[in-house]
C-alpha positions as CSV (number, residue, x, y, z in Angstrom):
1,X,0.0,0.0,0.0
2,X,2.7,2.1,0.9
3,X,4.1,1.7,-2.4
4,X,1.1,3.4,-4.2
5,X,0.8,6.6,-4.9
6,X,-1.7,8.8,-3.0
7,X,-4.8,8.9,-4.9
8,X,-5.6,12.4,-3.7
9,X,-3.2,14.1,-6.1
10,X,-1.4,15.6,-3.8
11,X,2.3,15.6,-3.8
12,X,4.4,14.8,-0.2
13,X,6.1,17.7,0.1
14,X,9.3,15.5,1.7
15,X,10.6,11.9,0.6
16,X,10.8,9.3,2.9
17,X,12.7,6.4,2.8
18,X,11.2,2.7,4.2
19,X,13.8,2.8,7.2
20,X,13.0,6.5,8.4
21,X,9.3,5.6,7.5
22,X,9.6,2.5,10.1
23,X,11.0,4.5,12.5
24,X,8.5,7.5,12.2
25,X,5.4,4.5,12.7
26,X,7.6,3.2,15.9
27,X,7.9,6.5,17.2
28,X,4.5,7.0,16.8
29,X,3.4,4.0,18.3
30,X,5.2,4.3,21.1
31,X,4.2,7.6,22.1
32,X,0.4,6.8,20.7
33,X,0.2,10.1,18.4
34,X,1.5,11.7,15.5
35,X,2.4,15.3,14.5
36,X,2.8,16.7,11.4
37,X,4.2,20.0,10.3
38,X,3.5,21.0,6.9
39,X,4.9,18.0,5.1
40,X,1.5,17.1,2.9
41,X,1.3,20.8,2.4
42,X,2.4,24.3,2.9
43,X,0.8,26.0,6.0
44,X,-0.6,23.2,7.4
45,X,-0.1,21.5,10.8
46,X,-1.7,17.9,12.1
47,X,-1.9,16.2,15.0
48,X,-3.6,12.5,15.1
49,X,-4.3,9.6,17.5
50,X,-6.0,6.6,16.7
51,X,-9.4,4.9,17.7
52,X,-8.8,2.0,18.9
53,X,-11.3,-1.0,19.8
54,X,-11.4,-3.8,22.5
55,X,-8.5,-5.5,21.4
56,X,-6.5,-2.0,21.1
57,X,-6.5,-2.7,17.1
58,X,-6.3,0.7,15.5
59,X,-9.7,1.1,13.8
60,X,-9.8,4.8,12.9
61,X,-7.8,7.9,13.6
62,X,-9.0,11.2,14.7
63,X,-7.0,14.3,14.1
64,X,-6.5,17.9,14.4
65,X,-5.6,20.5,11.6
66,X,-4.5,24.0,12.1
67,X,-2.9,26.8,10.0
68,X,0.7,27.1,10.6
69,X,0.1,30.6,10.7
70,X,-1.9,30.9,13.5
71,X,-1.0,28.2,15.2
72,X,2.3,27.5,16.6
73,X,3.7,23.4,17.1
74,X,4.3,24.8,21.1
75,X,0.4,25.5,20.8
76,X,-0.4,22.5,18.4
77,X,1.1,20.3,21.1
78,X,0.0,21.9,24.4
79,X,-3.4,23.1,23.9
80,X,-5.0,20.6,20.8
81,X,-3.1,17.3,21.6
82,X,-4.5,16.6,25.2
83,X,-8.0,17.5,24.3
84,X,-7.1,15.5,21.3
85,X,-5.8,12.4,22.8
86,X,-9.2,12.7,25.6
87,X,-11.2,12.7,22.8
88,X,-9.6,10.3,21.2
89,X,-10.1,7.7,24.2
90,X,-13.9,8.6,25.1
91,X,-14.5,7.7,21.5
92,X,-12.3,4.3,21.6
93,X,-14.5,3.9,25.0
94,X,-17.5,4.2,23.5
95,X,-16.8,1.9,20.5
96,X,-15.6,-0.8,22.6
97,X,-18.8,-0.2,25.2
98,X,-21.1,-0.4,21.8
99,X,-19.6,-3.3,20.3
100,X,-19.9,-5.4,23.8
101,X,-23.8,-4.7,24.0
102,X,-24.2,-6.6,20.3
């Protein structure tokens, strides 16, 4: 998959090889979040977490956008990721909580 091109025309802005791509996922896995700072395109800043179910299999992701310039990574990181990452785990919650009562 990784292999393909994107199919939403846009153009990375940065190449990646497959050993810095494995350890961008680790490092993202490990702290449970990912941060992006304009590298799909100009003037745009992410953060993401994932939506995870009863197993802790990833089954969505959730994330934040912002305009780089209004919003700064300090502010990206301190203010948006916490209420982010809460988010992110009321939702997994409730999936798993849903899925039980079937």
């Amino acid at each position: 998959m990784l292999d393909q091109p994107s199919r939403s025309g846009v153009v990375a802005r940065r190449e990646v090889d497959r050993a810095q791509l494995g350890r961008e996922l680790a490092d993202t896995r490990a702290k449970g979040w990912c941060m992006t700072d304009q590298d799909l395109a100009v003037g745009i800043r992410s953060v993401a977490a994932p939506l995870r179910d009863a197993t802790g299999r990833v089954v969505a992701a959730l994330n934040v956008n912002a305009h780089a310039g209004q919003t700064s990574v300090d502010r990206l990181l301190e203010h948006h990721l916490p209420r982010l990452l809460s988010t992110a785990s009321s939702i997994s919650e409730d999936y798993v909580r849903r899925n039980q009562l079937r």
